[in-house]
mmCIF file of the C-alpha atoms, coordinates in Angstrom:
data_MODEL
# 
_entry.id   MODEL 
# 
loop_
_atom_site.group_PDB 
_atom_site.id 
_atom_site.type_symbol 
_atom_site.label_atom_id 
_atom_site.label_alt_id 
_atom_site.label_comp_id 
_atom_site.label_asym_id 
_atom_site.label_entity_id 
_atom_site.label_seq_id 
_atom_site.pdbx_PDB_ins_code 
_atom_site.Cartn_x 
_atom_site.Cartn_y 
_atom_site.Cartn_z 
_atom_site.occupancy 
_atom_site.B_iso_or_equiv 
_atom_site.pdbx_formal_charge 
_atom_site.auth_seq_id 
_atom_site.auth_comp_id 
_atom_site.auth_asym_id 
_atom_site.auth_atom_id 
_atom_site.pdbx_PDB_model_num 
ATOM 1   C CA . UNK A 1 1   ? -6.181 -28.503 86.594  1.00 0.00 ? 1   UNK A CA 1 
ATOM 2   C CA . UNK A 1 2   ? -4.524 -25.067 85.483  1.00 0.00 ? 2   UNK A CA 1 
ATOM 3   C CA . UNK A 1 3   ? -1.485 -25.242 85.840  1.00 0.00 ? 3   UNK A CA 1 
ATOM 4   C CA . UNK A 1 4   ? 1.154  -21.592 86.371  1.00 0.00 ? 4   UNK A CA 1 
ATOM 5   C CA . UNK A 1 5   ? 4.491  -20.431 85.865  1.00 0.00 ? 5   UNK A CA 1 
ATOM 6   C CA . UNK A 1 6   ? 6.439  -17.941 86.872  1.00 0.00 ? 6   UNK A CA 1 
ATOM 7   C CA . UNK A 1 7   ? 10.059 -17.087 87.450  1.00 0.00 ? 7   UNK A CA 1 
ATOM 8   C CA . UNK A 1 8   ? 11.980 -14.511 89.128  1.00 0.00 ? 8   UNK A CA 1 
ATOM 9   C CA . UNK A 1 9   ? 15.647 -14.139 91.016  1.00 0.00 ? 9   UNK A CA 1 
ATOM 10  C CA . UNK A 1 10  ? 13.446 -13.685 94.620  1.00 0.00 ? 10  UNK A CA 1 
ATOM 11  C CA . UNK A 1 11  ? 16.736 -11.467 96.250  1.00 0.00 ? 11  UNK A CA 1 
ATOM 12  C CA . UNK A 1 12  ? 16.168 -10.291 99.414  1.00 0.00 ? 12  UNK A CA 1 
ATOM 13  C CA . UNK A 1 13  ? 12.555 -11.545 99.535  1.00 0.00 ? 13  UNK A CA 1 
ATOM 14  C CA . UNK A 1 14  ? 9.909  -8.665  99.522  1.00 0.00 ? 14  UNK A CA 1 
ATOM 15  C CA . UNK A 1 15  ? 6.523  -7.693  99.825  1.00 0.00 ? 15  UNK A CA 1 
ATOM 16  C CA . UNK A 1 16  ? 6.291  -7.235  96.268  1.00 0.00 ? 16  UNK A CA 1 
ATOM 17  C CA . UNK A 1 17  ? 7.393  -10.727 95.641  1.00 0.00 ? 17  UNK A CA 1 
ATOM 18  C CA . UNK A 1 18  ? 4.663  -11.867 98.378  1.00 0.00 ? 18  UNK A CA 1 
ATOM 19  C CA . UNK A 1 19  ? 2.019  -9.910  96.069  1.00 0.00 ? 19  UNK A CA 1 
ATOM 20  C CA . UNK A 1 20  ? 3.094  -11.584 92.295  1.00 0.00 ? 20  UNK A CA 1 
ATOM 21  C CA . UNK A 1 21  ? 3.408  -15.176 93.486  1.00 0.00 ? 21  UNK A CA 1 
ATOM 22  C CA . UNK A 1 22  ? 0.251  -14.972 95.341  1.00 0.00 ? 22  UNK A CA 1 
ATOM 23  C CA . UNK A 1 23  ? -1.692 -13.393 92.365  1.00 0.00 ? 23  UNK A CA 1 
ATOM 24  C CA . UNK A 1 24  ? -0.065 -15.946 90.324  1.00 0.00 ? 24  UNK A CA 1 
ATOM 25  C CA . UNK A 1 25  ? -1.486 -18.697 92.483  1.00 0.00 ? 25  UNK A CA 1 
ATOM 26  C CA . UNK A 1 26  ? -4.544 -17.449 92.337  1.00 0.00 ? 26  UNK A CA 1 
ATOM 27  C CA . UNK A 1 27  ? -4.993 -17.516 88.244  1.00 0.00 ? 27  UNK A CA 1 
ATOM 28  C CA . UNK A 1 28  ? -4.817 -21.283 88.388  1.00 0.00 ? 28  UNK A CA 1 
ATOM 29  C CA . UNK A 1 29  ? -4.683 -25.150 90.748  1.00 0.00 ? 29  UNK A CA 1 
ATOM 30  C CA . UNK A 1 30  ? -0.815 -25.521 90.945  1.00 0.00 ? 30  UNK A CA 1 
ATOM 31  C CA . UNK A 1 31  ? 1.978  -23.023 90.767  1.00 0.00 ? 31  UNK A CA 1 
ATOM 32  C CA . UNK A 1 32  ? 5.566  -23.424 89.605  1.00 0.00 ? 32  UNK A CA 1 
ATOM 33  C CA . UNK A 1 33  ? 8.389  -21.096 90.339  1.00 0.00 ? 33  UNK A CA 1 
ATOM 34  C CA . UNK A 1 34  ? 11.511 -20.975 88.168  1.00 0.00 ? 34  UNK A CA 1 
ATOM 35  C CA . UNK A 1 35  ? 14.098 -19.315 90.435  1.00 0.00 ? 35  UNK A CA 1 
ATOM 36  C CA . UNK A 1 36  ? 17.162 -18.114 88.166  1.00 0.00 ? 36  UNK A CA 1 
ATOM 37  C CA . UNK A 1 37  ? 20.032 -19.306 89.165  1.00 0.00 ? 37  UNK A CA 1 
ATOM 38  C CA . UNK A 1 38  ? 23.014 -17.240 90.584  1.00 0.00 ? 38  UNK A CA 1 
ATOM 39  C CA . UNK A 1 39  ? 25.151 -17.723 86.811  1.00 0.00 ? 39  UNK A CA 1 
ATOM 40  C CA . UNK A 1 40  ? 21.779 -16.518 85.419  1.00 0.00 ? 40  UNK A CA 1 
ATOM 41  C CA . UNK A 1 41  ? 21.028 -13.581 87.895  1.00 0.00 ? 41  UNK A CA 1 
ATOM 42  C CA . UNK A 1 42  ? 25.096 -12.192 87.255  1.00 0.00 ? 42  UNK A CA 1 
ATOM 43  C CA . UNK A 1 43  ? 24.109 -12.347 83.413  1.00 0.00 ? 43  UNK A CA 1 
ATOM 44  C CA . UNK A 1 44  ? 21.203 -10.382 83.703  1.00 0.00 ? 44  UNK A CA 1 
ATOM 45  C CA . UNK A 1 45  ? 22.168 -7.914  86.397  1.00 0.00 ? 45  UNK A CA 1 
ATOM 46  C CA . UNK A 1 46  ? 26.202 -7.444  86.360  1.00 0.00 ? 46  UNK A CA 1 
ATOM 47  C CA . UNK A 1 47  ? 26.070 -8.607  89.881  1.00 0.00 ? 47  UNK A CA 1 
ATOM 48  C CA . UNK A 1 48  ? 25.829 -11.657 92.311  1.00 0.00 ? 48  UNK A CA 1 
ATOM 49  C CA . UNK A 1 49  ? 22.649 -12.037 94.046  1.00 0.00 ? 49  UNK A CA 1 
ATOM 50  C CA . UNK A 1 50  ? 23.105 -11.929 97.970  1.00 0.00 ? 50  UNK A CA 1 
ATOM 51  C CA . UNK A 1 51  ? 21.195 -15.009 98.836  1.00 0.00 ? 51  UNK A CA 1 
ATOM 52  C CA . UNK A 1 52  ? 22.486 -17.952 97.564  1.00 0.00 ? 52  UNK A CA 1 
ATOM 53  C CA . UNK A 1 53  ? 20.371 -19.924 94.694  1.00 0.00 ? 53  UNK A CA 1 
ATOM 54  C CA . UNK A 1 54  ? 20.067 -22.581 97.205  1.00 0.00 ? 54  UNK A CA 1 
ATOM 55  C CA . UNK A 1 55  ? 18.516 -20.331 100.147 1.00 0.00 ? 55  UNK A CA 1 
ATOM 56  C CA . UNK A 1 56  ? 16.623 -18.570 96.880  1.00 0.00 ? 56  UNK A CA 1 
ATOM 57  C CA . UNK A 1 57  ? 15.196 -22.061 96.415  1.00 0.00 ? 57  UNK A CA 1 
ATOM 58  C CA . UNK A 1 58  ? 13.847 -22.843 99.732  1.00 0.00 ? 58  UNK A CA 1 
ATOM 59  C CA . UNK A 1 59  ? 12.391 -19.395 100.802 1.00 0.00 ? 59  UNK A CA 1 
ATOM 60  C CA . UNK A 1 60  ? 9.978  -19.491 97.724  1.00 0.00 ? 60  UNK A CA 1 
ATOM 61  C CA . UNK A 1 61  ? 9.961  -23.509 98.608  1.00 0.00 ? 61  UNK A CA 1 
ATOM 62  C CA . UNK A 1 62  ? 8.714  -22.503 101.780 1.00 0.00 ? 62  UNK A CA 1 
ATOM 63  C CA . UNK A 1 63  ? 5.610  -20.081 100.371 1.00 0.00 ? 63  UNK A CA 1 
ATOM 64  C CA . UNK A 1 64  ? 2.459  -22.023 100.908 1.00 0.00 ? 64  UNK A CA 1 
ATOM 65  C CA . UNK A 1 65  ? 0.874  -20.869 97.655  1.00 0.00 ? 65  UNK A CA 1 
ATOM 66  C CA . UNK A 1 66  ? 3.761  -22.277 95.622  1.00 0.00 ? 66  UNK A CA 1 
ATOM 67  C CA . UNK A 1 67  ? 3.729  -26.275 94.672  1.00 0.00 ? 67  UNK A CA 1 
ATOM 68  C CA . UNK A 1 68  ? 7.182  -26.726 92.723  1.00 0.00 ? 68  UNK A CA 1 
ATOM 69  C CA . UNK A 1 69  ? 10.108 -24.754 92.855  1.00 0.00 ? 69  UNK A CA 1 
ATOM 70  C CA . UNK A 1 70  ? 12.765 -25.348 90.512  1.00 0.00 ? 70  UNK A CA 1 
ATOM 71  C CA . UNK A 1 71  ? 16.692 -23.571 89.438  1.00 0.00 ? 71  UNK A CA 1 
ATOM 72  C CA . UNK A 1 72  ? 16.251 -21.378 86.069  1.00 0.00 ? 72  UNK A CA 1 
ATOM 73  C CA . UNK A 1 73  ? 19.737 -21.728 83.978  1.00 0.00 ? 73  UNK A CA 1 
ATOM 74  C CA . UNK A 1 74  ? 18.705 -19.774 81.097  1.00 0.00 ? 74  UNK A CA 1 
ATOM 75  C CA . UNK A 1 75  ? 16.028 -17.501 79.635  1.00 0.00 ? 75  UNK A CA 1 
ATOM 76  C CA . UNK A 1 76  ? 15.973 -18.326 76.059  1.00 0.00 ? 76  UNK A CA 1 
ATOM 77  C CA . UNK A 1 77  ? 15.097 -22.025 77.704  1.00 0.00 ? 77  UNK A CA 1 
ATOM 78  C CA . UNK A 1 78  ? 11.401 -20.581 78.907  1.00 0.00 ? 78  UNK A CA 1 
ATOM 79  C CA . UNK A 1 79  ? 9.680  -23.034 76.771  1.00 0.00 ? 79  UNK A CA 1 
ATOM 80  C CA . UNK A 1 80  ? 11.697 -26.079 77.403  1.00 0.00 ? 80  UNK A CA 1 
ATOM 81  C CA . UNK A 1 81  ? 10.367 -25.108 81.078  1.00 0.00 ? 81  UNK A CA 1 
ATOM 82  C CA . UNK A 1 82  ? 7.004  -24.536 80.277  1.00 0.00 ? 82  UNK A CA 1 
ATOM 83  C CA . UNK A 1 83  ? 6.242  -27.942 78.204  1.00 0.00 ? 83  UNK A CA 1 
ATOM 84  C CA . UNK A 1 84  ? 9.033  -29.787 81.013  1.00 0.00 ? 84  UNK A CA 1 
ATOM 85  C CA . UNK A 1 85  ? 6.459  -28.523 83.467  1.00 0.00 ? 85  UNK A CA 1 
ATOM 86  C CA . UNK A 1 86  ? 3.349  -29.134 81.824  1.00 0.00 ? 86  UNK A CA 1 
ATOM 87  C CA . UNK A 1 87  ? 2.081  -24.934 82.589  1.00 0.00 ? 87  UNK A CA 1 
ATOM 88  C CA . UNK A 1 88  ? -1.068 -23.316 80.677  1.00 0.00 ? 88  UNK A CA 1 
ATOM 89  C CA . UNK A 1 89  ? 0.100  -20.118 81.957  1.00 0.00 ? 89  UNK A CA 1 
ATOM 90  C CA . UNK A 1 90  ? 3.126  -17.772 82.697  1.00 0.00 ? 90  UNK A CA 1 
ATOM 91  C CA . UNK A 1 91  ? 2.838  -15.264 84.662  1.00 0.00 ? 91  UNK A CA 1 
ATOM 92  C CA . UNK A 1 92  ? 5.310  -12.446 84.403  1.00 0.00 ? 92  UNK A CA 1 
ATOM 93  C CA . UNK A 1 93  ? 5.680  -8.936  86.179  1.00 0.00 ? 93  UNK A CA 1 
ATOM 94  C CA . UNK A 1 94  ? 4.658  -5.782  83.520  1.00 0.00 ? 94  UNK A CA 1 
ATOM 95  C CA . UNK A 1 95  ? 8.436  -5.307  83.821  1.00 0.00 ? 95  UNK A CA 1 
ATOM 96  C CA . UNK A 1 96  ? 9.320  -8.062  81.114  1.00 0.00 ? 96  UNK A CA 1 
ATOM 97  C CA . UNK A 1 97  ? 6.248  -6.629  78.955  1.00 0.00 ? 97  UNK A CA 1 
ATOM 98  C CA . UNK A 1 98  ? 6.096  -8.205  75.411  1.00 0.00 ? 98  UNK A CA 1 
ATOM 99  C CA . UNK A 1 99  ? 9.330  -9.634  76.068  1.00 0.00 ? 99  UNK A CA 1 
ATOM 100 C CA . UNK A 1 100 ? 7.864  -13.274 76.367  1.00 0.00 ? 100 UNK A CA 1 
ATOM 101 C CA . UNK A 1 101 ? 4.882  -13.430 74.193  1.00 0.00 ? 101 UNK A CA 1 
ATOM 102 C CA . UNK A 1 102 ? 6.766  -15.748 71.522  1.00 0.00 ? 102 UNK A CA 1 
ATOM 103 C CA . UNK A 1 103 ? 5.547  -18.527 73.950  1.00 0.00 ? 103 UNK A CA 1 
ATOM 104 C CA . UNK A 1 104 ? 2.009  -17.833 72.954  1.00 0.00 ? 104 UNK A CA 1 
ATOM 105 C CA . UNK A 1 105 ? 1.831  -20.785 70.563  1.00 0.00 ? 105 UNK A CA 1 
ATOM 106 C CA . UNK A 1 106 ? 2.264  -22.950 73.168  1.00 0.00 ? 106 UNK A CA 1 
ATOM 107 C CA . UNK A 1 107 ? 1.104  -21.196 76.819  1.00 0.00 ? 107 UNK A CA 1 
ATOM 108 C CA . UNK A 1 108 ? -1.598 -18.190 77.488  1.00 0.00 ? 108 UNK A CA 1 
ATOM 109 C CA . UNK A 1 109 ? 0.974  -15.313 78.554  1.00 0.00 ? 109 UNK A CA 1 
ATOM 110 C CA . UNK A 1 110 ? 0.013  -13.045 81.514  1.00 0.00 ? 110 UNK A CA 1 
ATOM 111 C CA . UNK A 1 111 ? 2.064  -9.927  82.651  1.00 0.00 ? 111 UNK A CA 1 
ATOM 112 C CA . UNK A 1 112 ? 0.825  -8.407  86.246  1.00 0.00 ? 112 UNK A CA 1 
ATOM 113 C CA . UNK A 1 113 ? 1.546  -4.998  87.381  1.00 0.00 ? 113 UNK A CA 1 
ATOM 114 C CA . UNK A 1 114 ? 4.403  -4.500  89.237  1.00 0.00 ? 114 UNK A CA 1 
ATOM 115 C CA . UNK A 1 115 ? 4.278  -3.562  93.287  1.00 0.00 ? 115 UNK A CA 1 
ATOM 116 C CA . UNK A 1 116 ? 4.599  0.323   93.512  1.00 0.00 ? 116 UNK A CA 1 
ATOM 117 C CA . UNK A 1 117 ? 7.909  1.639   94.745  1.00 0.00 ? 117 UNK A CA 1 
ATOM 118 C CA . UNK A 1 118 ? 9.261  -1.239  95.459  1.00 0.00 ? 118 UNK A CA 1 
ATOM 119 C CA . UNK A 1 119 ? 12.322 -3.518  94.437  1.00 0.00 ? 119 UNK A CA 1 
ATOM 120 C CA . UNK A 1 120 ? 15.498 -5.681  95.197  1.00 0.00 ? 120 UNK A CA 1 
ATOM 121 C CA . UNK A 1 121 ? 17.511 -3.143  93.348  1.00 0.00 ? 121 UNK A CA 1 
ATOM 122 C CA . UNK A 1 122 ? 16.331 -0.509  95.507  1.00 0.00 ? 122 UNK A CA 1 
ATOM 123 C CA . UNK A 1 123 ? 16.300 -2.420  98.484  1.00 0.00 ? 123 UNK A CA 1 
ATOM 124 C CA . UNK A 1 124 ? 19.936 -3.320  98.059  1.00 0.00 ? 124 UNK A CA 1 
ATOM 125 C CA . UNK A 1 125 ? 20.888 0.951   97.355  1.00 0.00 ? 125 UNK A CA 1 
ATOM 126 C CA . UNK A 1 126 ? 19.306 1.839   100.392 1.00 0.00 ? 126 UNK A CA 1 
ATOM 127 C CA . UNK A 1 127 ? 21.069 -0.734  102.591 1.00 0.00 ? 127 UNK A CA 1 
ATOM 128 C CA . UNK A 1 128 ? 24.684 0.248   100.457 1.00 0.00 ? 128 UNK A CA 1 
ATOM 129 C CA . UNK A 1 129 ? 23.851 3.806   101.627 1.00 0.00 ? 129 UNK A CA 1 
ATOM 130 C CA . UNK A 1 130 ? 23.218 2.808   105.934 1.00 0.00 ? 130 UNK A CA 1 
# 
């Protein structure tokens, strides 16, 4: 059984999120989504998400192509995550590029194109401006 992993914030829940978990599911038997938690999201970003990590949680929960959800605390803990959850792959959007191939060693390392002209950042700038 191939097991994948993937992580992601999953803020205001998109079509482009739709497209990478599904293509993730497809590259293996059993997918697991990290979802970074809202201390990790305000690291990364300068900003609280709008959904809680806890609603976060059970809207990709709720996707039938994912298996096991779980909260991300850190990035530099990818590995721990990836041996913890016994994965042969992690899947990343092109975004991250590079960023994650240090894993290698241990876990084949996929990035997938991102979905056009779309994002959360953008998604959240349009709704500022209504």
């Amino acid at each position: 059984m191939k097991r994948v992993i993937t992580f992601g914030t999953f803020d205001v829940f998109h079509i482009g999120h739709v497209n990478i978990l599904q293509r993730a599911a497809a590259l293996g038997d059993y997918l697991i989504v990290g979802v970074s938690s809202d201390a990790l999201n305000f690291s990364k970003k300068q900003r609280n998400p709008i959904y809680r990590q806890a609603d976060r949680e059970r809207i990709i929960a709720s996707l039938k192509c994912v298996d096991e959800v779980f909260i991300e605390e850190t990035l530099e803990d990818k590995l721990r995550y990836i041996e913890q959850y016994r994965a042969d792959l992690l899947v990343m959007g092109d975004d991250w590029l590079g960023r994650f191939d240090w894993v290698k060693p241990k876990c084949e390392v996929l990035y997938l194109p991102r979905t056009p002209s779309i994002s959360t950042t953008e998604i959240i700038e349009i709704a500022r401006e209504r």
